[in-house]
C-alpha positions as CSV (number, residue, x, y, z in Angstrom):
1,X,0.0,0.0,0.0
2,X,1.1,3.6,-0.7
3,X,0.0,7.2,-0.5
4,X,0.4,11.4,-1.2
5,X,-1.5,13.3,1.6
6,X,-0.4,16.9,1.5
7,X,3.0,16.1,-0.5
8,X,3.9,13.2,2.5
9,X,4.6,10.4,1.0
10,X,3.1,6.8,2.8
11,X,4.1,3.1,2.4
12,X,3.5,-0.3,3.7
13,X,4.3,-3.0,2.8
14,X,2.6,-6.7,4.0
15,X,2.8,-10.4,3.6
16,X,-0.8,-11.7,4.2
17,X,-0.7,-15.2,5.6
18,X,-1.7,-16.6,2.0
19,X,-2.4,-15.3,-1.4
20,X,-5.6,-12.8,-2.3
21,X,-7.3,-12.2,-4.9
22,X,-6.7,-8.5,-6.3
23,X,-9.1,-8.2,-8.5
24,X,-12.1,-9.2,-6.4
25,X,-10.3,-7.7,-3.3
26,X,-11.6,-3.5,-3.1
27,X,-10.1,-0.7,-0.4
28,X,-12.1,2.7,0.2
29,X,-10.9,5.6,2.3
30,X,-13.6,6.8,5.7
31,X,-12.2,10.0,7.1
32,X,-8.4,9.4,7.9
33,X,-8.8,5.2,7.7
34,X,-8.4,3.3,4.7
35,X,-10.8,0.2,4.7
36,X,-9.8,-2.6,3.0
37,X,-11.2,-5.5,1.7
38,X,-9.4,-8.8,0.8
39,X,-10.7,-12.0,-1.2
40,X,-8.6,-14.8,-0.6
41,X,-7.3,-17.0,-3.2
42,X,-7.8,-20.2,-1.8
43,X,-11.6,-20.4,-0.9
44,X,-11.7,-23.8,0.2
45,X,-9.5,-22.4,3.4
46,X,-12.4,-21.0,5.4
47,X,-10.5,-19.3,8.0
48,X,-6.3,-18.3,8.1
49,X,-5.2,-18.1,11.6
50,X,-4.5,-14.4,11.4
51,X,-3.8,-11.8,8.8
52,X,-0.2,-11.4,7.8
53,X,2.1,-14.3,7.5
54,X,4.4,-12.8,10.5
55,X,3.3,-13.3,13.9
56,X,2.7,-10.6,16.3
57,X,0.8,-7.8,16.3
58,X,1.2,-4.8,13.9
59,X,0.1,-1.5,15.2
60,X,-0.9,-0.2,12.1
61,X,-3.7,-2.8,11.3
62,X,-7.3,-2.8,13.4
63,X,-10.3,-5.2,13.4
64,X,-13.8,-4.0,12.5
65,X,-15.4,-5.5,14.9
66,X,-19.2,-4.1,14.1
67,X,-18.4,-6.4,10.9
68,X,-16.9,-9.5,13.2
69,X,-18.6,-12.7,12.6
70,X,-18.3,-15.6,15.1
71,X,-17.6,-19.3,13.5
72,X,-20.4,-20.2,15.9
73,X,-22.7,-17.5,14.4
74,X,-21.5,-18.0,10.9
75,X,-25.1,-20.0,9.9
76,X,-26.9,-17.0,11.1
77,X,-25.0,-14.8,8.9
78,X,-26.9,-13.0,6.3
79,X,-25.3,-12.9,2.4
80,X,-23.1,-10.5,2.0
81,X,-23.9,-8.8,-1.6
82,X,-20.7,-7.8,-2.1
């Protein structure tokens, strides 16, 4: 990921745990967060472990938890439309 805001320039880079899908993967912008949107490659895998391939946490990435689904809850889940 990189960016311009006001002649900064921004990078980061990111090894996801496995391979996404760019195309079908979209990233939007609310305010001063960038939301993004991954498709994973491999959609047979239901669930990776965590995010990025490195464990640990990174400061710089933050859950959404008002979109958080629970395995457990996962039947109950309405379709997402896209």
């Amino acid at each position: 990921f990189s960016g311009v805001s006001h002649e900064q320039h921004y990078k980061m880079d990111l090894e996801f745990f496995a391979e996404i899908v760019k195309a079908e993967s979209a990233w939007n912008t609310k305010g001063r967060h960038i939301i993004v949107s991954l498709s994973k490659k491999d959609k047979d895998q239901e669930y990776w472990p965590r995010l990025l391939k490195a464990t640990g946490k990174n400061l710089k990435i933050q859950v959404d938890w008002s979109k958080w689904i629970d395995e457990d809850d996962l039947a109950d889940a309405p379709e997402d439309d896209g």
